[in-house]
N, C-alpha and C positions, 0 to 999 in steps of 0.2 A: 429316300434317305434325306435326314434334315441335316444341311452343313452350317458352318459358322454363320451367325447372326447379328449385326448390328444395327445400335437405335438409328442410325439415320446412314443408310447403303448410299455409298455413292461411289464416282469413280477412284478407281484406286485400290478401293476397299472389297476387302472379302465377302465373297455374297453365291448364290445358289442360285443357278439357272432357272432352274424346273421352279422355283419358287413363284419366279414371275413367268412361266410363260402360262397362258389360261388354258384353262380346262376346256374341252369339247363338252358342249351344251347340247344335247338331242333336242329338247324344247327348241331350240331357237335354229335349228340348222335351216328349216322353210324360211324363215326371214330374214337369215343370212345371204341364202341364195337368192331372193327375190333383191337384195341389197347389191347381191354382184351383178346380176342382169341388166339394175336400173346403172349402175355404173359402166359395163360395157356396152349398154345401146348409148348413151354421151360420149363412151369415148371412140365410136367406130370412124371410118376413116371419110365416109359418105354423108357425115352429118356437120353441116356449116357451120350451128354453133359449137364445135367440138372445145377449138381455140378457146372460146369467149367462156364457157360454162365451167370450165376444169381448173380448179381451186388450186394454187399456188402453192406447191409441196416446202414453204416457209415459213419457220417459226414467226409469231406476231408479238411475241414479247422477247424484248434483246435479251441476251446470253445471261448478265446476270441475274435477270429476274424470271427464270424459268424456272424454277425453285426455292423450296424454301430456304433449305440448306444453302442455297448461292444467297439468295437473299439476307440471311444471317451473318454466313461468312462474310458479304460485304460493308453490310452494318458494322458489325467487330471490328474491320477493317478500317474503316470509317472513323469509329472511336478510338482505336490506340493511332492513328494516326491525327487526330484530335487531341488527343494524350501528349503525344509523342511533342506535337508542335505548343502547346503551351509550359511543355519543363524546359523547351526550348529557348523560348523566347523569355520567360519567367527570368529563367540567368542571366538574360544578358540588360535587362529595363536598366541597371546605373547605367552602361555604355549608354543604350540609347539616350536616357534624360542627359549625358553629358554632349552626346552627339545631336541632341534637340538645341541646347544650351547654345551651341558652336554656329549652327546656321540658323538659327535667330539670327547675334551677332550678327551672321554675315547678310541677314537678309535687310538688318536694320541698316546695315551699311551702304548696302546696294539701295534702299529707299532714300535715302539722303542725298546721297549720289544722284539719284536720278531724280528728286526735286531741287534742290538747288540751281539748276540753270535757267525755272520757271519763277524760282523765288527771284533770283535777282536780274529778271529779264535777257538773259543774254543775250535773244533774237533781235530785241533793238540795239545792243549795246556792239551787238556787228558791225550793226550797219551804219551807226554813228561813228564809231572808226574808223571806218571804209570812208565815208565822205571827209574826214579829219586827213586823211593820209594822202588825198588828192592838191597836187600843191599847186593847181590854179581851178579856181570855184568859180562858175557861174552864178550869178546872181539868184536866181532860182534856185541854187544848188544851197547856197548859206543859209536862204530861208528854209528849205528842205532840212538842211543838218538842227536847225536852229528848233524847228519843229519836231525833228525825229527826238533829240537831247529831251525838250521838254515833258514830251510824252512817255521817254525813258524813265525820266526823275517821276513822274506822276504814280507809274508803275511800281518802280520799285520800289517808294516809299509805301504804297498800297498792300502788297505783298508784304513788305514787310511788320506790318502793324497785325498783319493778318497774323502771320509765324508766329510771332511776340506772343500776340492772343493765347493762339494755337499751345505755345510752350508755358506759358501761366496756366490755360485750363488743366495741361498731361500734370503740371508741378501740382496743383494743385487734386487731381485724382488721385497721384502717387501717395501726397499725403493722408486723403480719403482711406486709402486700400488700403496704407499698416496699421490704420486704425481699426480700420471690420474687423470683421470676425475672419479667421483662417481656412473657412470653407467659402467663404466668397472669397477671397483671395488666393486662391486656388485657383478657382473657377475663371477670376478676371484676368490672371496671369495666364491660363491656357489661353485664353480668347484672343491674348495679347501677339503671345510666343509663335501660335501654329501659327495662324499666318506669316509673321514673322520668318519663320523656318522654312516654310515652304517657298515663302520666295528666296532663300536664300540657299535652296540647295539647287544642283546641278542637271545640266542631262544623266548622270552616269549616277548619280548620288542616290542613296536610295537609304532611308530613315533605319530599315528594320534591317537586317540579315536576311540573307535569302538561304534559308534553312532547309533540307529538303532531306528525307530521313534513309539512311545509310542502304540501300535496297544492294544484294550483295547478287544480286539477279534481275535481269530484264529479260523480255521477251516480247517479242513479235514474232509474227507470221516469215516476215524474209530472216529473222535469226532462226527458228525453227527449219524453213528452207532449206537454210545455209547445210544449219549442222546434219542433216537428213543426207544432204549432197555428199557433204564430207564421208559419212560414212558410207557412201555409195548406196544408199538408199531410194536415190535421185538422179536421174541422169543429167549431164550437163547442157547446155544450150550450145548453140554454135559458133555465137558469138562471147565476145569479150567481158558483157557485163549480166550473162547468161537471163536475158529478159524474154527468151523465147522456148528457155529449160522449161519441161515439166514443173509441175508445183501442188502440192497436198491443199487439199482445198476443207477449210476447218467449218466446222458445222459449231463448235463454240467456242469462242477466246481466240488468241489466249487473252484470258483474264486475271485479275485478281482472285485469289480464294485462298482466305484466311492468310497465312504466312509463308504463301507462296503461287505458283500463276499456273492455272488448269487451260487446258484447251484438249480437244475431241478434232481428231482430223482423220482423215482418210488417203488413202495412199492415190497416187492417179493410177488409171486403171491403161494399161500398154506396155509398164514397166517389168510385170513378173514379180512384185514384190510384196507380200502380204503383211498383216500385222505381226505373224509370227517373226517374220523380218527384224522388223524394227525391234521386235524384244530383246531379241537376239544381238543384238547391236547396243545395248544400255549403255553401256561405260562408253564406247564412242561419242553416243548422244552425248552424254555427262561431260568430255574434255572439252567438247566444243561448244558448249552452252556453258564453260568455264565452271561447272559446280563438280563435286564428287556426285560418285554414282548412287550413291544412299540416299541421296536429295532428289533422284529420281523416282518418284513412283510409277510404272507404266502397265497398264490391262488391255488386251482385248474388247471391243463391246460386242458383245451376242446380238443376236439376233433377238432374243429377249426385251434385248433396251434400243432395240432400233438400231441395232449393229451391222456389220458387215466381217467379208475375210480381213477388208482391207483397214478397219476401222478400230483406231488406237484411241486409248483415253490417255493423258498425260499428265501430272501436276509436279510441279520442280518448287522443291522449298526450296527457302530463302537460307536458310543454315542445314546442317544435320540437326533434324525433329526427333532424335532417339537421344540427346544429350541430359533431356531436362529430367531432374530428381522422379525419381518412381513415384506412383500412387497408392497411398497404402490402400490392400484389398477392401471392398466391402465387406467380404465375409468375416474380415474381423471384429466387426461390431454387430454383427446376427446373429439372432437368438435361433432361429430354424430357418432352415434353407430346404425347399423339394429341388429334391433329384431330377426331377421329370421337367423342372425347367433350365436352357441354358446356364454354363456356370461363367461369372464375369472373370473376364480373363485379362482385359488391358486395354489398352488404348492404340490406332493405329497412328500413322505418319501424321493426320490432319486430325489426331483428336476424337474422332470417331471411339466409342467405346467399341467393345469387342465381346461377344459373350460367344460360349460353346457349348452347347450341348453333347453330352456325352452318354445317354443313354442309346441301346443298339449301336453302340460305337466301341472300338480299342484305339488304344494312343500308343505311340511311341513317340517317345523325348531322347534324342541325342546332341551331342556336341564335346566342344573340350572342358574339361575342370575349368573349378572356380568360375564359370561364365552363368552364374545362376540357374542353371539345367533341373536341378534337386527342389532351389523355391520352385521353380515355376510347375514342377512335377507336380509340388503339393497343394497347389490350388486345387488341382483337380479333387485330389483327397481329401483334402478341404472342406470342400463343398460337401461330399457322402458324410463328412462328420455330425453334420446340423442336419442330416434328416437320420429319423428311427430305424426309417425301414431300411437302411443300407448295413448291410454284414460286409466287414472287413477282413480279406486276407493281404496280409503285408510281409513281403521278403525282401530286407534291407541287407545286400552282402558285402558293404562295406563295414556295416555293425557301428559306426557311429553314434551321435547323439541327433543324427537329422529327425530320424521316424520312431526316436524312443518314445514320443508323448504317446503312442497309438496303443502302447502297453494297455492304456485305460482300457478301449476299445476291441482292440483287432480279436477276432475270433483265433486267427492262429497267427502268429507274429514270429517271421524269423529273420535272426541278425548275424552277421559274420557271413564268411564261408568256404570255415574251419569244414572235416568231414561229415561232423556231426549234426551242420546248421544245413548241409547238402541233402542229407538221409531224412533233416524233417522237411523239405521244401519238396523233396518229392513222395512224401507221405501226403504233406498238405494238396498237389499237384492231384494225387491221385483220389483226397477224399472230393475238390471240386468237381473232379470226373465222372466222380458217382454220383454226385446232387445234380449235375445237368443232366445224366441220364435219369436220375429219377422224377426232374421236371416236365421234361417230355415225356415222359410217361403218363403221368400226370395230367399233362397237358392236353395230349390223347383220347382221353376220357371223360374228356368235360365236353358239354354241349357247347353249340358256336354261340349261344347266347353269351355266356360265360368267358370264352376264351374262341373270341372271332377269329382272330387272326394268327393262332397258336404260339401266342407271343405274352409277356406277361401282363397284370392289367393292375388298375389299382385294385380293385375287387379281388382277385385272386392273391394279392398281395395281403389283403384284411381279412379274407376268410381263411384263407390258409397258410398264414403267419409264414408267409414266404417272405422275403426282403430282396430287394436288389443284393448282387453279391460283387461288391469292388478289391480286385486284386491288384496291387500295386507290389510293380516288383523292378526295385532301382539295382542300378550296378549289375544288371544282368549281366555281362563282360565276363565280372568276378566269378559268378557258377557255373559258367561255359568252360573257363580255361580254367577248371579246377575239377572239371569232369576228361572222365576218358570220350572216346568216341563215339564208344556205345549207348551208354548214359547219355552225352550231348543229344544223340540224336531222338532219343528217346523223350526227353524234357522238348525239344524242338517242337515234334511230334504232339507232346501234352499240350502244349502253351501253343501252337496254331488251332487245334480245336475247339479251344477255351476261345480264343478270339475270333475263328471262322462262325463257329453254331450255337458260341455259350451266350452272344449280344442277345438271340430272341427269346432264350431262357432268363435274361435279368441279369447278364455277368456283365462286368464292365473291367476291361481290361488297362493297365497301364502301366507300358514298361518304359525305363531308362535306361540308356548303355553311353558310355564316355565313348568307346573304340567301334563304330558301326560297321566294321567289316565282315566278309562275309563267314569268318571262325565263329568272332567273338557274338554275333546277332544273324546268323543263317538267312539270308534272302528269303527263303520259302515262308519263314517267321515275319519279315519287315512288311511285304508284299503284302498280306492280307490283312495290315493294321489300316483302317480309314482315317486315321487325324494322324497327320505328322508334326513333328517342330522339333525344330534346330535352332540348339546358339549357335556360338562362332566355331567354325570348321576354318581347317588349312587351306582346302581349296574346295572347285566345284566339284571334285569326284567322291569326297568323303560329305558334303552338300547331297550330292546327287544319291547318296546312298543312303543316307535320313531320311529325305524327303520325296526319294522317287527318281527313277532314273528320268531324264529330262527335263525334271522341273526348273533346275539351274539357265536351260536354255529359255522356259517361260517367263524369267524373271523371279522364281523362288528360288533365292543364293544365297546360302547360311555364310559363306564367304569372302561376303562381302563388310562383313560386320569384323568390327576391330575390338582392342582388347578394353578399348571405353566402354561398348557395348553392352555394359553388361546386366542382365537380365533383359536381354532383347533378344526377340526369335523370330524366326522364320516361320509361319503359321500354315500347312497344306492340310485341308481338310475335303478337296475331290479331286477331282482332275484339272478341273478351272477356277478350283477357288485356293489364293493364298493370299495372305498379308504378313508385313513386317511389322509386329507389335512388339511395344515397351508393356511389360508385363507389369500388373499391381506387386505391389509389396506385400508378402505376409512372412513375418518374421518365425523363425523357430520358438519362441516364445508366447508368438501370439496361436501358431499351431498349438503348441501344448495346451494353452489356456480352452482352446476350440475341441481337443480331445477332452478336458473334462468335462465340457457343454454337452460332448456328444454321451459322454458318459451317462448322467442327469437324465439327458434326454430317452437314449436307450433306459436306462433303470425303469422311468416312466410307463412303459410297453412293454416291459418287461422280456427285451432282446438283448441280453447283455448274457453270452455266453462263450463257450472253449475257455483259449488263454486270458482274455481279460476277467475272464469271472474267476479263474485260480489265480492269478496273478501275486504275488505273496507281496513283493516290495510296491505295489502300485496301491494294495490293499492297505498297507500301512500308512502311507504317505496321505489316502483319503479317511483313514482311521485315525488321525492325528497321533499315530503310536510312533518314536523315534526310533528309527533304525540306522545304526550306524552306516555312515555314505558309503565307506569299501565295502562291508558286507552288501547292501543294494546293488552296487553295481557288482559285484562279485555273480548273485544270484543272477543278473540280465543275461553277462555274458557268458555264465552254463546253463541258460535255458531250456538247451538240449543235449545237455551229459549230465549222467549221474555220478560221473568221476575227470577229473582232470590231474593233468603234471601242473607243479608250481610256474616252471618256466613256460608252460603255454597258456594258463591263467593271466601271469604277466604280462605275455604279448598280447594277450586281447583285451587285456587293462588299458593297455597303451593305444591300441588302434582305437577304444571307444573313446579314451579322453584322454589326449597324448599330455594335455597342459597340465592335468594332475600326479597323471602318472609316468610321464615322461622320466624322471629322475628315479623313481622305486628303482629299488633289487631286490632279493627273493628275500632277504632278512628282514626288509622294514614290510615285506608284503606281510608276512608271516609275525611278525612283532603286531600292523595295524588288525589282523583279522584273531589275535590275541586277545585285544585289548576290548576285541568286539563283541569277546562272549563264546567264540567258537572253540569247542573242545576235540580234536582229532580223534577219531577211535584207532587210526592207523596214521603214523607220519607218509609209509610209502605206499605207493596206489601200482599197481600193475594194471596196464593199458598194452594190448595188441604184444604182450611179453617182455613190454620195456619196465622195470619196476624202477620210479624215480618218487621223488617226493612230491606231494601230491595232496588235492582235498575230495570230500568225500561231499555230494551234495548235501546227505542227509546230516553231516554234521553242520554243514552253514546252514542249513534251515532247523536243527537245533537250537541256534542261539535266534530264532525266531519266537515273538511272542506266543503260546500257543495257542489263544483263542483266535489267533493272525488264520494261522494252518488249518486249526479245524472249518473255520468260517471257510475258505478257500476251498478245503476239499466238498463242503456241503453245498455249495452253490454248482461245485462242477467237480463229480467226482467221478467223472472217466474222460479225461483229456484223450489228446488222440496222441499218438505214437511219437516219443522224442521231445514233447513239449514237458514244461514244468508244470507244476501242480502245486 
């Protein structure tokens, strides 16, 4: 099985064991073994060069350049902190030029100072003092003053001529320099000033700012220690400043990477403690390393990547990395998309993109409202819209405006769930259960050339106009608690087969539910979906019930995510792969526009059948014919009644688009579906023995164009049971 895929796997990030671990080679197994031979006769206990010959089990290039990915991250690194110090320093150049200004000054003052006592001799004028102040002079002593005086005066008139000189050549440069040009003087005033400045500043003075950019996390080895201890992860030492406690011994970092510090360590081995330990311990980690627990990413490393039991990856950003504005999808801007490749799905913690393959796979998406759970569903739908070969069934039972663009499309499309949208979801249930039995059938009969591995192919796909078949079905919740028990179980029952045996027949399942408990989404159902994701849950138990029992304890925790979170999930896609991704953006708008794409595209190939090829208001809207907006949305939501009450018409006016219909009552419904053209053959409709007023399908598709209706019924004229026509 292929699980989530990214351009550049690294620690942290979601990745597939079996991916990397290599294959058994037959060809090579004799020179394998001739390989271990020549390594255990080196390393037997009899052979003297054993020591001397056995290659140092130590990496030769430091931590961050053992990679590319480290190598880039550090780079990046590099330049916004490059960045970072020149907007720094940029703002503050007037202080510095006024703080240049200040110790000139004072540097000029301190040159003064400290020639003036060579200008005007003072060393002789000491000493000529000295002998003046003696008030009995030996004769020798007067000729001595008499001589030191002389050579005084000789000096300092010397020096002083020199000065004089000296302050006519500066008067006369000064007047030179305002005369140049203003780029030599520039240039001559620097040459003047720094020196200048430099001697006039301090031990403690220092020209620039000492700027150093807000890091909201440190880490080293004894902090990592520390917080390891803290969480009893580590045992203590004996002493006072614990230098004789065990200690994890890091095989990389911690280092810088990207916008926050990675390090790979291993536990010491005496203690009883494994990696699964320390996962288990996350938020601990996080108080004591001062950051939240979100800013922690932490893995296991397999055996795969040169792992162990006891071997943790780790990377702690600098802030919470799930803050920054969403990405709008790729798929928004693609013309065709295959199926058969990963679909992009988002970005993880460190930027890493994220893609998912969803073929031979089912999904389930949970979490609470408004937490983006519905966009992020519809990537996946998405994606089957830009390729031809995917057949769509869609069962939206909230009946909103999320999954209405798929009108275009969906082969059988159901919304609400009213009685009537229940009776066609398990009409629809039951015709996918005939087309996978009739695939394996199928399947059966073909030579292995054809169909090797009894699984679908492209080939079987083009010869036998077979298509992938993506069922997506949100608000499960809503048609569980709106069945008896019987029914539940029986729908249960349909929709784990469809996800256990329908992936090798070309089904691709994907369901949604707000409430994952075990009424509203049955265990027996969750259990055999291979990709989970979760937004935000209340806690680990309604987490652990998304995405797996236990996962919360490996570090997949839908509950830890808050209400900023939003459009951010929880990714498990095996038993050892998950990531926390900020999901791309695709707007309900830009869906729609992608349902017409797919439309085009299907017409093309000519797979564009069921509900979207009778589809009456989706035909008018691409027929450029106007149809009044209540009559369209009138028709959506009795797609599967040929009669309804006014008052339940109503309320499902309201549940698909409360902002318009929010305010109607039955007069102004009945005035706007007036004005629309529709002619009642009966005002009252009898339903299950209640006679209320009421509309008749066949008169709102009356006041329908008629070459609308015929065109619809000729493209597709035997829908399957409950749908419209």
């Amino acid at each position: 099985m292929t699980d989530l895929m990214t351009e550049e796997p690294q620690m942290g990030t979601v990745h597939h064991l079996d991916e990397h671990r290599p294959a058994p080679d037959p060809s090579t197994t004799a020179a394998d073994a001739a390989d271990a031979a020549v390594v255990e006769a080196v390393d037997r206990a009899d052979n003297p060069l054993a020591d001397w010959l056995t290659v140092p089990d130590a990496p030769v290039l430091p931590a961050w350049a053992r990679s590319a990915a480290s190598v880039k991250a550090n780079a990046q690194a590099l330049a916004r902190l490059t960045w970072w110090h020149t907007r720094f320093h940029s703002f503050r150049v007037p202080k510095y030029l006024f703080k240049t200004v200040l110790l000139a000054a004072r540097g000029f003052y301190r040159a003064t100072v400290g020639l003036w006592p060579t200008l005007s001799a003072q060393d002789h004028s000491a000493a000529v003092r000295a002998l003046k102040a003696q008030s009995k002079l030996k004769p020798e002593d007067v000729d001595l003053a008499a001589r030191l005086q002389a050579a005084h005066y000789e000096r300092t008139r010397t020096r002083r001529w020199r000065f004089g000189a000296a302050a006519v050549a500066v008067t006369t440069a000064v007047v030179g320099v305002a005369l140049a040009d203003p780029l030599v003087q520039g240039g001559i005033a620097a040459a003047v000033v720094t020196p200048l400045a430099y001697l006039g500043r301090g031990k403690e003075t220092h020209l620039l700012d000492q700027g150093a950019p807000p890091l909201k996390v440190d880490m080293s080895a004894a902090q990592l220690n520390d917080a390891l201890r803290a969480a009893g992860l580590l045992k203590s030492g004996s002493g006072k400043d614990d230098k004789d406690a065990p200690r994890v011994s890091c095989s990389m970092g911690p280092v810088r990477d990207g916008r926050g510090w990675a390090v790979i360590f291993d536990m010491p081995r005496g203690g009883g403690k494994t990696a699964s330990d320390v996962l288990a311990k996350r938020e601990v980690i996080a108080q004591e390393l001062g950051v939240d627990e979100i800013q922690v990413i932490m893995s296991r490393v397999r055996a795969a990547k040169g792992g162990n039991a006891g071997r943790v990856s780790m990377w702690v950003a600098d802030d919470d990395p799930y803050l920054a504005d969403p990405v709008p999808s790729p798929l928004a801007t693609m013309d065709r998309f295959s199926i058969w490749d990963a679909v992009p799905f988002g970005a993880d913690a460190r930027g890493n993109r994220v893609s998912v393959p969803v073929i031979w796979q089912s999904m389930f998406f949970g979490g609470l409202p408004r937490r983006g759970k519905t966009f992020t569903q519809r990537l996946m739908t998405a994606a089957g819209l830009l390729d031809p070969w995917v057949r769509h069934y869609v069962a939206d039972f909230k009946g909103g405006q999320d999954w209405m663009g798929m009108r275009h499309v969906a082969h059988r499309l159901v919304l609400g769930a009213e009685e009537d949208a229940i009776e066609a979801f398990k009409n629809m249930l039951a015709e996918l259960l005939a087309e996978m039995e009739r695939r394996f059938a199928l399947f059966r009969g073909l030579p292995t050339s054809i169909c090797p591995e009894g699984k679908l192919t492209p080939q079987i796909i083009e010869k036998y106009k077979m298509p992938f078949i993506f069922l997506t079905v949100d608000e499960l919740q809503e048609a569980f608690l709106a069945m008896d028990d019987k029914d539940r179980e029986a729908v249960v029952d349909d929709l784990g087969r469809l996800a256990r045996r329908g992936p090798a027949a070309g089904f691709i399942s994907n369901y949604a539910s707000q409430r994952p408990d075990a009424k509203s989404v049955p265990t027996k159902l969750r259990e055999i979906i291979t990709i989970r994701c979760c937004t935000q849950v209340t806690d680990k138990t309604s987490s652990d019930m998304v995405l797996g029992s236990g996962k919360a304890a490996m570090g997949a925790d839908a509950s830890l995510l808050s209400e900023e979170h939003k459009g951010v999930t929880v990714l498990v896609t095996g038993p050892a792969s998950y990531a926390t991704v900020k999901n791309d953006l695709l707007t309900t708008a830009e869906f729609n526009t992608l349902a017409l794409k797919g439309r085009a595209l299907r017409e093309a190939v000519g797979q564009i059948s069921g509900d979207a090829a009778g589809d009456v208001t989706a035909g008018a809207g691409r027929a450029g014919v106007t149809i009044a907006p209540v009559l369209s949305d009138v028709l959506d939501v009795m797609r599967h009644s040929d009669r309804i009450h006014s008052v339940d018409l109503l309320a499902r006016l309201v549940n698909a688009d409360e902002d318009r219909y929010g305010d109607w009552d039955l007069d102004k419904l009945a005035a706007e579906l007036d004005a629309a053209g529709v002619k009642r053959t009966t005002k009252q409709i009898n339903i299950k023995g209640k006679n209320l007023a009421g509309y008749r399908r066949a008169d709102l598709e009356a006041a329908v164009p008629e070459e609308l209706l015929l065109a619809a019924r000729a493209v597709d004229p035997t829908p399957s049971t409950g749908t419209a026509v």
